[in-house]
PDB file of N, CA, C and O in Angstrom:
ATOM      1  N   UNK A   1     -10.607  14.950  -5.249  1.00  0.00           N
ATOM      2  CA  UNK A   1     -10.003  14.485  -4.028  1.00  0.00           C
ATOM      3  C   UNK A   1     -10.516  13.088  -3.720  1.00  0.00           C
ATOM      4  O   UNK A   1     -11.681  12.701  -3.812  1.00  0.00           O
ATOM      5  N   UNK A   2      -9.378  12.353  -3.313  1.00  0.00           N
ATOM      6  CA  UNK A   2      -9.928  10.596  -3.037  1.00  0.00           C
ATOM      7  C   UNK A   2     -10.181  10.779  -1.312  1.00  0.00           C
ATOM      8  O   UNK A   2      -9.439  11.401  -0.551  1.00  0.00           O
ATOM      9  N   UNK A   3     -11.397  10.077  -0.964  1.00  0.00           N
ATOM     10  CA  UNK A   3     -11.735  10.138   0.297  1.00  0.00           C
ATOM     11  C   UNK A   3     -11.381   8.108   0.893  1.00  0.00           C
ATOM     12  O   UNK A   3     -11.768   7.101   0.299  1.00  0.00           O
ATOM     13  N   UNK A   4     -10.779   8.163   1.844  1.00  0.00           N
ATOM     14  CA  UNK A   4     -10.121   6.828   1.904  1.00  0.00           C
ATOM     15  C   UNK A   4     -10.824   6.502   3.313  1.00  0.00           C
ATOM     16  O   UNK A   4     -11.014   7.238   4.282  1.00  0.00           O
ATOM     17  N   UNK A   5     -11.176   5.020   3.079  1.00  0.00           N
ATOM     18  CA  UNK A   5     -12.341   4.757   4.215  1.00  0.00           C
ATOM     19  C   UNK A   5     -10.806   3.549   5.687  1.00  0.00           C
ATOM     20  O   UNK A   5     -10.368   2.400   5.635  1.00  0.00           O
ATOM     21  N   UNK A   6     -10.628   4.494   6.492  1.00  0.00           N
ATOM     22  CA  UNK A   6      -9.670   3.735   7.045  1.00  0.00           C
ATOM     23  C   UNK A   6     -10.369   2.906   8.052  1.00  0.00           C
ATOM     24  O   UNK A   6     -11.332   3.205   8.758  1.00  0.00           O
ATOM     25  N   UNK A   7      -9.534   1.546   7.962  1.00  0.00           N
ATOM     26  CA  UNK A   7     -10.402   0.767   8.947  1.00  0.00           C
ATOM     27  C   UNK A   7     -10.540   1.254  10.436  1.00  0.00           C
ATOM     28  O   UNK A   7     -11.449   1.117  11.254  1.00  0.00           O
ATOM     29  N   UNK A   8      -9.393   1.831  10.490  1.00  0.00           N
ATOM     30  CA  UNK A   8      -9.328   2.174  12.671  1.00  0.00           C
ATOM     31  C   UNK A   8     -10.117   3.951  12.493  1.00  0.00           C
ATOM     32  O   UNK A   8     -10.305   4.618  13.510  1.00  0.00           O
ATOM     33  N   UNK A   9     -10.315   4.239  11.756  1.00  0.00           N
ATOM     34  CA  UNK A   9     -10.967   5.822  11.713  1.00  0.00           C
ATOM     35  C   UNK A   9     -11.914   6.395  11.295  1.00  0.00           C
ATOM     36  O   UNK A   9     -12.451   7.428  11.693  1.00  0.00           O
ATOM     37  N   UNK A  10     -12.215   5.554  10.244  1.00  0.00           N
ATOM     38  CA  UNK A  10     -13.539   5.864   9.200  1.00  0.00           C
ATOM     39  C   UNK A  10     -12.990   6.796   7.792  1.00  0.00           C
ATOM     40  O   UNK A  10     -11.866   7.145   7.431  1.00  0.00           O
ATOM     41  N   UNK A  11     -14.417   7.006   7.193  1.00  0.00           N
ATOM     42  CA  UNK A  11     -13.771   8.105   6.250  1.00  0.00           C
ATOM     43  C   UNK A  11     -13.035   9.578   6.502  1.00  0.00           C
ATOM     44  O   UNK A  11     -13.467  10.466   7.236  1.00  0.00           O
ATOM     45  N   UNK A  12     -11.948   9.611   5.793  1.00  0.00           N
ATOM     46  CA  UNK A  12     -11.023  10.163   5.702  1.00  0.00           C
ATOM     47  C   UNK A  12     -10.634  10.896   4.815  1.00  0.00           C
ATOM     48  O   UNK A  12     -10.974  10.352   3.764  1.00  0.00           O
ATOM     49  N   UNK A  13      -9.853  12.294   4.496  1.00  0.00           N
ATOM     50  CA  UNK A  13      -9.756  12.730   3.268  1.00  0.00           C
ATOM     51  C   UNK A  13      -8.389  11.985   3.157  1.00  0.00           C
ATOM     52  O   UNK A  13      -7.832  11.442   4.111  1.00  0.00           O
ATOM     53  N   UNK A  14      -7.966  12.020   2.017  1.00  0.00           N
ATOM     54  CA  UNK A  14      -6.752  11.768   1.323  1.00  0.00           C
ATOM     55  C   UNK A  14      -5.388  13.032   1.636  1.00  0.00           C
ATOM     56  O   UNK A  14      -4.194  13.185   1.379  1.00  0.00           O
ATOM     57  N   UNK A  15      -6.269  13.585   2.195  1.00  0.00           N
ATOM     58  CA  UNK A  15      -4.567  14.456   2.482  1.00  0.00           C
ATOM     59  C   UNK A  15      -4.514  14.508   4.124  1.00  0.00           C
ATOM     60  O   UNK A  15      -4.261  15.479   4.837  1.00  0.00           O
ATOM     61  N   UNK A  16      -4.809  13.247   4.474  1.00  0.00           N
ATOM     62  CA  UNK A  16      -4.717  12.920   5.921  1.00  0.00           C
ATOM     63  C   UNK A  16      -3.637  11.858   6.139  1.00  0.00           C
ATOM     64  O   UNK A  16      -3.234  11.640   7.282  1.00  0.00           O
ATOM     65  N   UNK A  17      -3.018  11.006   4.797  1.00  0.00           N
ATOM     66  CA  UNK A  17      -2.890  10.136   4.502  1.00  0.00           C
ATOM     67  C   UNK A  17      -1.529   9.951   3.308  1.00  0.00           C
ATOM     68  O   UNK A  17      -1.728  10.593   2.276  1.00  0.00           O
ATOM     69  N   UNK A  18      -0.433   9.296   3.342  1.00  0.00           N
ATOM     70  CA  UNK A  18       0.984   9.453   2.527  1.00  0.00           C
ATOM     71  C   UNK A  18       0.862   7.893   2.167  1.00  0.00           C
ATOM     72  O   UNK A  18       0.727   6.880   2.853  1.00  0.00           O
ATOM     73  N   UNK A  19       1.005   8.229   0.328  1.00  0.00           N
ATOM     74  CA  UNK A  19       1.245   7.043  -0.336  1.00  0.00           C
ATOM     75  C   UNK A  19       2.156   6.103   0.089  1.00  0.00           C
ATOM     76  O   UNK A  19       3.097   6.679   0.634  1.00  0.00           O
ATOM     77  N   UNK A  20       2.324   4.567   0.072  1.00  0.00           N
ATOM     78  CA  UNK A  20       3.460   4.315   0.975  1.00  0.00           C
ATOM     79  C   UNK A  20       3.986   3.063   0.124  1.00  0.00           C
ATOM     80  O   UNK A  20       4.980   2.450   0.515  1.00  0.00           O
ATOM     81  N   UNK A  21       3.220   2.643  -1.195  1.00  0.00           N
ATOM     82  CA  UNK A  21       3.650   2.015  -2.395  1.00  0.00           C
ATOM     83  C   UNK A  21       3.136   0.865  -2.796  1.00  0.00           C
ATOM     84  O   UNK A  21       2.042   0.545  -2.333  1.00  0.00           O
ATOM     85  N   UNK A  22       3.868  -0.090  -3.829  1.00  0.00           N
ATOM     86  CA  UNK A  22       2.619  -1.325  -3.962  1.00  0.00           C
ATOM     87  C   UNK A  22       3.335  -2.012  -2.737  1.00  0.00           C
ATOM     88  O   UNK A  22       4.508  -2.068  -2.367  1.00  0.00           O
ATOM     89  N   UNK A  23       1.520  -2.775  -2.010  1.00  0.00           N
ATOM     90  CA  UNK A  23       1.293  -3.427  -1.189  1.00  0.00           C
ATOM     91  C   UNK A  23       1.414  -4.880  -1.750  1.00  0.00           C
ATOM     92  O   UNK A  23       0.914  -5.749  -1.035  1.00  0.00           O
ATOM     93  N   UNK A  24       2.032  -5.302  -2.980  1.00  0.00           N
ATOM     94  CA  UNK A  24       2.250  -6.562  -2.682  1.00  0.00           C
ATOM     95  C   UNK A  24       3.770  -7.086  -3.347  1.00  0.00           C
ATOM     96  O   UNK A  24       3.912  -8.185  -3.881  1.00  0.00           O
ATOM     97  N   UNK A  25       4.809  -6.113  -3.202  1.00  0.00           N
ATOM     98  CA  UNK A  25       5.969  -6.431  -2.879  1.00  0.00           C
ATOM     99  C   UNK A  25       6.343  -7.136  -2.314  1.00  0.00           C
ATOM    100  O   UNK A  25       5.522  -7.011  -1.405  1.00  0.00           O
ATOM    101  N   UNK A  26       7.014  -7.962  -1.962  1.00  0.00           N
ATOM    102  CA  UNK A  26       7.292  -8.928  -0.677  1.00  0.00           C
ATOM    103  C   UNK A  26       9.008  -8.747  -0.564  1.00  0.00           C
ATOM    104  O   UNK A  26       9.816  -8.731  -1.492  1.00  0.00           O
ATOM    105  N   UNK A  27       9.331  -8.581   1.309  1.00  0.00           N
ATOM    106  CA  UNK A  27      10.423  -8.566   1.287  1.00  0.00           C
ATOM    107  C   UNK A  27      11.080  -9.491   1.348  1.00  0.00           C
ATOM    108  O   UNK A  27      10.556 -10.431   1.945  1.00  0.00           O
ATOM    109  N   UNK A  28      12.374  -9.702   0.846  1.00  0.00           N
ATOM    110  CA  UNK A  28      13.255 -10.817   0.920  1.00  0.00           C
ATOM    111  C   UNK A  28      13.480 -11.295   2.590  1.00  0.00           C
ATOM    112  O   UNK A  28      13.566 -10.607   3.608  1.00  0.00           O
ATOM    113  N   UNK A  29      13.517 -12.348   2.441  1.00  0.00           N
ATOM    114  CA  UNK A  29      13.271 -13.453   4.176  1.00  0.00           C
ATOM    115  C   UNK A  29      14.539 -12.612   5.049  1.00  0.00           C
ATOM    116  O   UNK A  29      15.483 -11.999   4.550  1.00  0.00           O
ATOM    117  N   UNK A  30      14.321 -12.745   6.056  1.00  0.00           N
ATOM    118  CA  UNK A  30      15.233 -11.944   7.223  1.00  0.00           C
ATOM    119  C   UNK A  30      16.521 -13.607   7.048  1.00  0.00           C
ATOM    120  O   UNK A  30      16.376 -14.749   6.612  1.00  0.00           O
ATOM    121  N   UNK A  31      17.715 -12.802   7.690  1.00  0.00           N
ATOM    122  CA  UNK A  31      18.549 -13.818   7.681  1.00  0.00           C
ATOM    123  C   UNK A  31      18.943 -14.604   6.782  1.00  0.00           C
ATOM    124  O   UNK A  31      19.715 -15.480   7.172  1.00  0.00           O
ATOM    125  N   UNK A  32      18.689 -14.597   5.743  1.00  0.00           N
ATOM    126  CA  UNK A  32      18.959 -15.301   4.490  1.00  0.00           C
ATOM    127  C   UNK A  32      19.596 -14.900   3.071  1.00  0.00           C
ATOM    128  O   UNK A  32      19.020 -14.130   2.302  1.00  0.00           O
ATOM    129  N   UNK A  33      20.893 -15.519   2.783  1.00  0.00           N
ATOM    130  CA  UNK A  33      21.616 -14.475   1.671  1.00  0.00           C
ATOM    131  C   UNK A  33      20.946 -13.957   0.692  1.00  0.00           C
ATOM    132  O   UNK A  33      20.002 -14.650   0.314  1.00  0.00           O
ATOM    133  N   UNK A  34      21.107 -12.997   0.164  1.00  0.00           N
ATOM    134  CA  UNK A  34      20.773 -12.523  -1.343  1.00  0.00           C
ATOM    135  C   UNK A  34      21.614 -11.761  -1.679  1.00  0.00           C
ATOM    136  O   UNK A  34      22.402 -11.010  -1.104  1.00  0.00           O
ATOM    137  N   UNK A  35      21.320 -12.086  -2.939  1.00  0.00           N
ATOM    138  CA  UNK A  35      22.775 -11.471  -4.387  1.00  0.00           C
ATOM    139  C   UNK A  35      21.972  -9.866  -3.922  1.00  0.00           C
ATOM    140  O   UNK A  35      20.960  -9.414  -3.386  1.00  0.00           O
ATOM    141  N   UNK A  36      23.508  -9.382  -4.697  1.00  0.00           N
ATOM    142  CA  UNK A  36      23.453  -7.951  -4.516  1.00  0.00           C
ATOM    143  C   UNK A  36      22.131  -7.806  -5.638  1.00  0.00           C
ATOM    144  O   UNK A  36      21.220  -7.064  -5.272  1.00  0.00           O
ATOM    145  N   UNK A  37      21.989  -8.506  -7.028  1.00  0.00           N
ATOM    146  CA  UNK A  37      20.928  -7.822  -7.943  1.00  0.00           C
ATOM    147  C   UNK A  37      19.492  -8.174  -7.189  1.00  0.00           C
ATOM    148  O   UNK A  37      18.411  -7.624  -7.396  1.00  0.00           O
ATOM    149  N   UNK A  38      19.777  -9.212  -6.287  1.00  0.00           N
ATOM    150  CA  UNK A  38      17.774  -9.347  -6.124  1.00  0.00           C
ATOM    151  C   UNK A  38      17.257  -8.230  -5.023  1.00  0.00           C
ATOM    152  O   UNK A  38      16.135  -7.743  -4.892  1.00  0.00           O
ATOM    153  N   UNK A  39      18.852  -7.924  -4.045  1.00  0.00           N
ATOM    154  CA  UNK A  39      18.855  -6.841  -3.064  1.00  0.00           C
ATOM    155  C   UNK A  39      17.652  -5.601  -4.156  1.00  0.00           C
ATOM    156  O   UNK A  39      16.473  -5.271  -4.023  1.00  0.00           O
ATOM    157  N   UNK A  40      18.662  -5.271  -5.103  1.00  0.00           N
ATOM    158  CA  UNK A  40      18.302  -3.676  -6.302  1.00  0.00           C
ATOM    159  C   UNK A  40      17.338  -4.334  -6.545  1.00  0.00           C
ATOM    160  O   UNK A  40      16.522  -3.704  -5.872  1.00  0.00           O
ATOM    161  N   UNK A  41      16.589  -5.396  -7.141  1.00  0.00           N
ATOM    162  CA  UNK A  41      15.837  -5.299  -7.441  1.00  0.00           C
ATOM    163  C   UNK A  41      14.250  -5.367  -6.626  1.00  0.00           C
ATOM    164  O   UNK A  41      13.182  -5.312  -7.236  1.00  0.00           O
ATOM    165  N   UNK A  42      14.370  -5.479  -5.340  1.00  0.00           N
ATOM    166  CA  UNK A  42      13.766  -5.380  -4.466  1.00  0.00           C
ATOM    167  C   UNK A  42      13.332  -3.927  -4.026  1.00  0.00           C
ATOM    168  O   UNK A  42      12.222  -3.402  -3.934  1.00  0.00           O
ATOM    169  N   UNK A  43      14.615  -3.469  -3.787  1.00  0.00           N
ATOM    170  CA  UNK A  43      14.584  -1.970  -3.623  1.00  0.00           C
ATOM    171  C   UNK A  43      14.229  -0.628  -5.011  1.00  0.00           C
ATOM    172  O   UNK A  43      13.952   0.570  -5.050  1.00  0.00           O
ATOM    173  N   UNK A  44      14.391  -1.436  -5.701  1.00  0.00           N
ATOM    174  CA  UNK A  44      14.399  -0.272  -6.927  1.00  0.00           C
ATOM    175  C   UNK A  44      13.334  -1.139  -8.257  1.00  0.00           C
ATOM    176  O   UNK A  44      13.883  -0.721  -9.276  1.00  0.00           O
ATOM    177  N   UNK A  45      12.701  -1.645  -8.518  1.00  0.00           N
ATOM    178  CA  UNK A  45      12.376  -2.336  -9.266  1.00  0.00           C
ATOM    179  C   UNK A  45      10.494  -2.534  -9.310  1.00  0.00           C
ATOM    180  O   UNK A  45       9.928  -3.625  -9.242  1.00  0.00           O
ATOM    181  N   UNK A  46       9.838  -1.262  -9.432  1.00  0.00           N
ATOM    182  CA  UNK A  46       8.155  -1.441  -9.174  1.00  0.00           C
ATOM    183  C   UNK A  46       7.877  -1.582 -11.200  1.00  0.00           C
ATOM    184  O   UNK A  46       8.418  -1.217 -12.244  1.00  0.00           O
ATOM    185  N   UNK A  47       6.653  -2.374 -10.709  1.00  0.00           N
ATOM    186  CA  UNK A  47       5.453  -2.458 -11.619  1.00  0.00           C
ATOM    187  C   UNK A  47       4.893  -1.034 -11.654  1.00  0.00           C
ATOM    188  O   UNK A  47       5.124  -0.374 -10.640  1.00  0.00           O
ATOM    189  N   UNK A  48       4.217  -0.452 -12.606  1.00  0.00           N
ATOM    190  CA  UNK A  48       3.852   0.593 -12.652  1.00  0.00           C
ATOM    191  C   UNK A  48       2.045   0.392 -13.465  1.00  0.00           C
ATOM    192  O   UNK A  48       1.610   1.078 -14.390  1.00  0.00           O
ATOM    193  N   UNK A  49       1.210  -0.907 -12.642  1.00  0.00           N
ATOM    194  CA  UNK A  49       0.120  -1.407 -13.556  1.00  0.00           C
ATOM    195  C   UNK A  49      -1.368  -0.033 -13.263  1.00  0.00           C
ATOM    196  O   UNK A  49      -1.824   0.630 -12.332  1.00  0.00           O
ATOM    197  N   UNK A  50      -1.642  -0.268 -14.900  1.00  0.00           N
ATOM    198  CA  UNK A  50      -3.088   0.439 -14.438  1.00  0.00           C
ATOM    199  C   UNK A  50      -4.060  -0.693 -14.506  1.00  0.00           C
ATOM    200  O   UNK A  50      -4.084  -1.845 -14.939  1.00  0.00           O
ATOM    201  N   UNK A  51      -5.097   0.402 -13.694  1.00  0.00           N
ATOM    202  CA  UNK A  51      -6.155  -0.353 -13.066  1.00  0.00           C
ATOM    203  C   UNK A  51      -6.246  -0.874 -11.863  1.00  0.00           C
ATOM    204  O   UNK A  51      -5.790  -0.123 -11.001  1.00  0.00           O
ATOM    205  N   UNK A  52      -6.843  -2.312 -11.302  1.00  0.00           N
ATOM    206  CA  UNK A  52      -7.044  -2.533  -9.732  1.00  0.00           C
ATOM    207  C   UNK A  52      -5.811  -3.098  -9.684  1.00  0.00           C
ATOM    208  O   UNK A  52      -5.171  -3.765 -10.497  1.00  0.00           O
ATOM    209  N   UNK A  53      -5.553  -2.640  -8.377  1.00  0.00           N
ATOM    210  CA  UNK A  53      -3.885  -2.395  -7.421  1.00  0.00           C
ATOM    211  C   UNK A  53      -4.121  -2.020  -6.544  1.00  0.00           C
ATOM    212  O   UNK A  53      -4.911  -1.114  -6.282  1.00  0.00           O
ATOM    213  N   UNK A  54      -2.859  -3.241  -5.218  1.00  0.00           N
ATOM    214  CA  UNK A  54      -3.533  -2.849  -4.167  1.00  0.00           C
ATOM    215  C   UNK A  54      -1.836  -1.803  -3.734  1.00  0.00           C
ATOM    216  O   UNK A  54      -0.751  -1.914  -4.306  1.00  0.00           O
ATOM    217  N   UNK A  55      -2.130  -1.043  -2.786  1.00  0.00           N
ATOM    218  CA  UNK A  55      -1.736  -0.163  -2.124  1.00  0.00           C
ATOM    219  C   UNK A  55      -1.362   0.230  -0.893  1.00  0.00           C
ATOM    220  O   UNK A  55      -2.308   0.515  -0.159  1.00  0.00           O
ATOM    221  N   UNK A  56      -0.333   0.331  -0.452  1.00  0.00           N
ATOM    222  CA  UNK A  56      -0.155   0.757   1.135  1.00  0.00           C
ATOM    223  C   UNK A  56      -0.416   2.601   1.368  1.00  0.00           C
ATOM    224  O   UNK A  56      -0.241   3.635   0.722  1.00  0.00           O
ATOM    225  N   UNK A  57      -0.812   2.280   2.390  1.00  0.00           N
ATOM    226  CA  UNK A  57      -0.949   4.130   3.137  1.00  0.00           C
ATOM    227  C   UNK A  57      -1.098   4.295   4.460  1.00  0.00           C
ATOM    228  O   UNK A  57      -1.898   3.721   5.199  1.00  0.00           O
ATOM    229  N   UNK A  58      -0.345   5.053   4.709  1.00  0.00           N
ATOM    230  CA  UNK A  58       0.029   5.422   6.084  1.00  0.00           C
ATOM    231  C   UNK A  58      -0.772   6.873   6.191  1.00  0.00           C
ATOM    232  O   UNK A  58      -0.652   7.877   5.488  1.00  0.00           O
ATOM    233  N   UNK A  59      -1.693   6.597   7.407  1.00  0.00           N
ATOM    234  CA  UNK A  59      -2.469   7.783   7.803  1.00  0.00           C
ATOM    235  C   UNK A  59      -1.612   8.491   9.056  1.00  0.00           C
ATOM    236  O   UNK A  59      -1.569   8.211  10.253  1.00  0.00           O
ATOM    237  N   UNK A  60      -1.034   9.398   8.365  1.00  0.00           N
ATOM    238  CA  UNK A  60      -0.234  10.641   9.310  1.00  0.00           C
ATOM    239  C   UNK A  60      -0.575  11.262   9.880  1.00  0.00           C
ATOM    240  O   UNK A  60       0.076  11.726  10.816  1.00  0.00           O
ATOM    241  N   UNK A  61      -2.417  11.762   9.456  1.00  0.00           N
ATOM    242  CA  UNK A  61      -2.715  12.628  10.286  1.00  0.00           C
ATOM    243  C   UNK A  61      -4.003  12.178  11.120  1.00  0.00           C
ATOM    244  O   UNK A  61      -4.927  12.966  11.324  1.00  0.00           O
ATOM    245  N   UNK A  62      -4.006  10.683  11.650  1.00  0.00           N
ATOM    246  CA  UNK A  62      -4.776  10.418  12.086  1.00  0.00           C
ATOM    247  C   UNK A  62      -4.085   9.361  13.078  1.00  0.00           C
ATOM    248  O   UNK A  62      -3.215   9.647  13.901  1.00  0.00           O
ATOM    249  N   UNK A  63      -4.613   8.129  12.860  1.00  0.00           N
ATOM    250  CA  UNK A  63      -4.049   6.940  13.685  1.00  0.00           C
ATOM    251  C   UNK A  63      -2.772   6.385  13.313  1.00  0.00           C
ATOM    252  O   UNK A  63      -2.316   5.323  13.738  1.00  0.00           O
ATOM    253  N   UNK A  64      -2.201   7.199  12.461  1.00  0.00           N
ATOM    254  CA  UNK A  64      -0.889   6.748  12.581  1.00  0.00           C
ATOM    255  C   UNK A  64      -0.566   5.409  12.040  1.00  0.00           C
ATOM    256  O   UNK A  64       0.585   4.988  12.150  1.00  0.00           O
ATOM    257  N   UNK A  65      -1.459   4.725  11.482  1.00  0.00           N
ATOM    258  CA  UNK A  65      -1.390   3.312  11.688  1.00  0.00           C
ATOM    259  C   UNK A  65      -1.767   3.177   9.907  1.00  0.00           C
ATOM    260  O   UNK A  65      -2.630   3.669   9.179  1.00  0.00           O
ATOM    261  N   UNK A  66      -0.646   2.263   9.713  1.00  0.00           N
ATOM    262  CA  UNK A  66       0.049   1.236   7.785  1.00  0.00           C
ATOM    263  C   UNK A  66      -1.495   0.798   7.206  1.00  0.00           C
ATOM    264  O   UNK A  66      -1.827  -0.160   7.905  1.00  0.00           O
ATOM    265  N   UNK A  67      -2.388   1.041   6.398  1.00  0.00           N
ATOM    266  CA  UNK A  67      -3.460   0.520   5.848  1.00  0.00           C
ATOM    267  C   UNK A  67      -3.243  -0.064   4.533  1.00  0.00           C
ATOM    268  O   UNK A  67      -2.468   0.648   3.894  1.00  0.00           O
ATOM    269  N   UNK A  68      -3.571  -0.930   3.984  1.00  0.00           N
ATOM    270  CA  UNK A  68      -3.424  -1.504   2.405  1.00  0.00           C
ATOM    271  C   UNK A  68      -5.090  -0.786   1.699  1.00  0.00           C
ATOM    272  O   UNK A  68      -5.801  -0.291   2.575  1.00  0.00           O
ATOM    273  N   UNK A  69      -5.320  -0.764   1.118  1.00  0.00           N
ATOM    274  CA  UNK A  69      -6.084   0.173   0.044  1.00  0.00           C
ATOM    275  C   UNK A  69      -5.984  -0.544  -1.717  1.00  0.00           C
ATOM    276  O   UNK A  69      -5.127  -0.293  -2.564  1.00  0.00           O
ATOM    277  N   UNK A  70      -7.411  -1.654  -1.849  1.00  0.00           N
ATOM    278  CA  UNK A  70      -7.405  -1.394  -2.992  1.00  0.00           C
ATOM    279  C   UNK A  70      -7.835  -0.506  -4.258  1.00  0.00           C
ATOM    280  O   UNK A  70      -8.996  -0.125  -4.111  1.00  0.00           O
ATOM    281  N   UNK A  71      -7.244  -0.049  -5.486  1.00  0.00           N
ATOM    282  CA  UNK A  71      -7.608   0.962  -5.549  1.00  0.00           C
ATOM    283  C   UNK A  71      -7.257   0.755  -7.457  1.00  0.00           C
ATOM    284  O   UNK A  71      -6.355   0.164  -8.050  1.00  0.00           O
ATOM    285  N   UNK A  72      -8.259   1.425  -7.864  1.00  0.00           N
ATOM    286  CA  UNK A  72      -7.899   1.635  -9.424  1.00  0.00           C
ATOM    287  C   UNK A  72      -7.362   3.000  -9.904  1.00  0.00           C
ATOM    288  O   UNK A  72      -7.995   4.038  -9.712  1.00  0.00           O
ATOM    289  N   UNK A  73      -6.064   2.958 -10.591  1.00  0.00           N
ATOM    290  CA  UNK A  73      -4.993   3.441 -10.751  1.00  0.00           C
ATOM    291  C   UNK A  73      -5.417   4.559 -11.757  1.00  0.00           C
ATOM    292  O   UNK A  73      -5.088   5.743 -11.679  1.00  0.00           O
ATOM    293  N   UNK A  74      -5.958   4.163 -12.418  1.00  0.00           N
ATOM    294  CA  UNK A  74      -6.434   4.947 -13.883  1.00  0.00           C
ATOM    295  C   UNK A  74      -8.095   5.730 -13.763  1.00  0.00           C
ATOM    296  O   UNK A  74      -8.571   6.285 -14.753  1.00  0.00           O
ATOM    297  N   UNK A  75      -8.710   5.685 -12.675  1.00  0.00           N
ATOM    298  CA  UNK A  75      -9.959   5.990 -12.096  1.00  0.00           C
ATOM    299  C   UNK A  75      -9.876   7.109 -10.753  1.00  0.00           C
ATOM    300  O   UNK A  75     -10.283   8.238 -10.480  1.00  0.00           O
ATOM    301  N   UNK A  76      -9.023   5.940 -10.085  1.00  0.00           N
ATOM    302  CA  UNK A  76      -8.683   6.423  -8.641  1.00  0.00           C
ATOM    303  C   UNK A  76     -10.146   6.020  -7.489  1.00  0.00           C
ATOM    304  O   UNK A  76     -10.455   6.450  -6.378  1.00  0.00           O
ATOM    305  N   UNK A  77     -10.819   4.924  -8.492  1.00  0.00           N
ATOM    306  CA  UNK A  77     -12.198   4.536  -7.786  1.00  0.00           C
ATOM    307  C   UNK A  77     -11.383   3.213  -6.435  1.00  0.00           C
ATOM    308  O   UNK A  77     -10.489   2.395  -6.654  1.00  0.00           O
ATOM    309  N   UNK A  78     -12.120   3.476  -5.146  1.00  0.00           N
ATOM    310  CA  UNK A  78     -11.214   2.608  -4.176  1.00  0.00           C
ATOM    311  C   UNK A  78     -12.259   1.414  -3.625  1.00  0.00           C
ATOM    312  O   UNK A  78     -13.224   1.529  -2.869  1.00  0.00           O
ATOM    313  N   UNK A  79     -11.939   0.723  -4.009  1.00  0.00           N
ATOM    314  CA  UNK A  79     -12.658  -0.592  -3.833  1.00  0.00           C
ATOM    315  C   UNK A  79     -12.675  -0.914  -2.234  1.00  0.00           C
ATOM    316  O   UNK A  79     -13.628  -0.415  -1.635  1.00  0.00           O
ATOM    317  N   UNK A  80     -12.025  -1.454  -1.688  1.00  0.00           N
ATOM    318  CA  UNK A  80     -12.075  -1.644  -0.368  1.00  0.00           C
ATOM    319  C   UNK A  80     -10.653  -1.490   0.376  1.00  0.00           C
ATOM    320  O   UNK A  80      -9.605  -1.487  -0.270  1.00  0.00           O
ATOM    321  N   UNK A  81     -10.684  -1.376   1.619  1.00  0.00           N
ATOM    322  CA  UNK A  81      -9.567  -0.822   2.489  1.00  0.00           C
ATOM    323  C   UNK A  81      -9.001  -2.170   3.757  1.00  0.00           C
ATOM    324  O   UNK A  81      -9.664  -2.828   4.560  1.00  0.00           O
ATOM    325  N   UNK A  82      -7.938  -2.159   3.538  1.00  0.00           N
ATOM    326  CA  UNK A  82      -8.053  -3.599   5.153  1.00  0.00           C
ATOM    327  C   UNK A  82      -6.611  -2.586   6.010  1.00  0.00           C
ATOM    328  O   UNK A  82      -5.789  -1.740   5.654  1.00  0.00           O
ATOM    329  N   UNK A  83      -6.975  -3.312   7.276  1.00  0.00           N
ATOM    330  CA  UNK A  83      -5.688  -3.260   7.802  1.00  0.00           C
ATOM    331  C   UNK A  83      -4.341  -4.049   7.608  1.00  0.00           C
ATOM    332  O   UNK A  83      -4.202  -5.268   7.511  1.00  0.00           O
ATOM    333  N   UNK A  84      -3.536  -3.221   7.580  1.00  0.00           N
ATOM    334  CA  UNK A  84      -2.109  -3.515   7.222  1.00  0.00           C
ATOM    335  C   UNK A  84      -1.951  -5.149   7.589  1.00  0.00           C
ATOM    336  O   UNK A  84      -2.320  -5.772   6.594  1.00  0.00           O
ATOM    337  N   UNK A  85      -1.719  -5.662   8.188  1.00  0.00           N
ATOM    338  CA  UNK A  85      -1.747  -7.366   8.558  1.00  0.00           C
ATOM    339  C   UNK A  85      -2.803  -8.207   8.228  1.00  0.00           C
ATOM    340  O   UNK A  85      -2.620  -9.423   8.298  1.00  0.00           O
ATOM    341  N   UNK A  86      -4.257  -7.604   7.758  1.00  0.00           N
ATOM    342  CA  UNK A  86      -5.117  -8.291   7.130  1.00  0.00           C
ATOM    343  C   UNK A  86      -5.177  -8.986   5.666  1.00  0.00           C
ATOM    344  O   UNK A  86      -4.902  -8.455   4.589  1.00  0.00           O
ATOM    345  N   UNK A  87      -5.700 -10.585   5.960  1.00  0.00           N
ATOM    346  CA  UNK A  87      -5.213 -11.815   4.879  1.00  0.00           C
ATOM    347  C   UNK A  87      -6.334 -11.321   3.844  1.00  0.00           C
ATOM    348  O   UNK A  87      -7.541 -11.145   4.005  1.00  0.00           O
ATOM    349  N   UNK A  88      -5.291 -11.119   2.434  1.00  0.00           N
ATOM    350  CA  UNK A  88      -6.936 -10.233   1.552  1.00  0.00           C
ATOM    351  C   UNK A  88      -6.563 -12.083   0.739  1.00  0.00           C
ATOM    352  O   UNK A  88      -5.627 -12.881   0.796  1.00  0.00           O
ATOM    353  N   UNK A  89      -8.055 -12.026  -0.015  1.00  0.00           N
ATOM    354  CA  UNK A  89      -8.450 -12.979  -1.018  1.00  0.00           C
ATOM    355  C   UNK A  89      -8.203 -13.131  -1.902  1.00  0.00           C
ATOM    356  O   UNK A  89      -8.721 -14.047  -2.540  1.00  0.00           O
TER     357      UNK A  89
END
């Protein structure tokens, strides 16, 4: 079991908590055209990397509140945790 250290809660088990995908997707700009393929490929189109990757997760059974989570894929060892709007390095 992965124990996930949330910033607004502390440690946490992992089944407090719903995968919510890679955290460094970026969405296409509000208001601004895009072709139908960059639409799909936005929506349908993940990396699938092992090793360090960072991660979104939404704690459901706690504060409710979007966390990013870096985390190694092939280990499941979790390096450090920020809040969802926090500028990582």
């Amino acid at each position: 079991m992965l124990y996930i250290n949330c910033p607004h809660c502390g440690l946490r088990s992992q089944n407090e908590f719903a995968y919510g995908g890679d955290a460094t997707v970026k969405r296409p700009e509000l208001n601004k055209e895009i072709s139908d393929q960059e639409w799909d490929n936005f929506v349908y189109l993940r990396k699938s990397p092992r090793g360090k990757h960072l991660e979104l997760w939404h704690h459901i059974s706690g504060c409710r509140q979007w966390i990013k989570v870096e985390r190694d894929t092939s280990t499941h060892e979790i390096f450090k945790t920020y809040t969802a709007n926090e500028a990582i390095e």
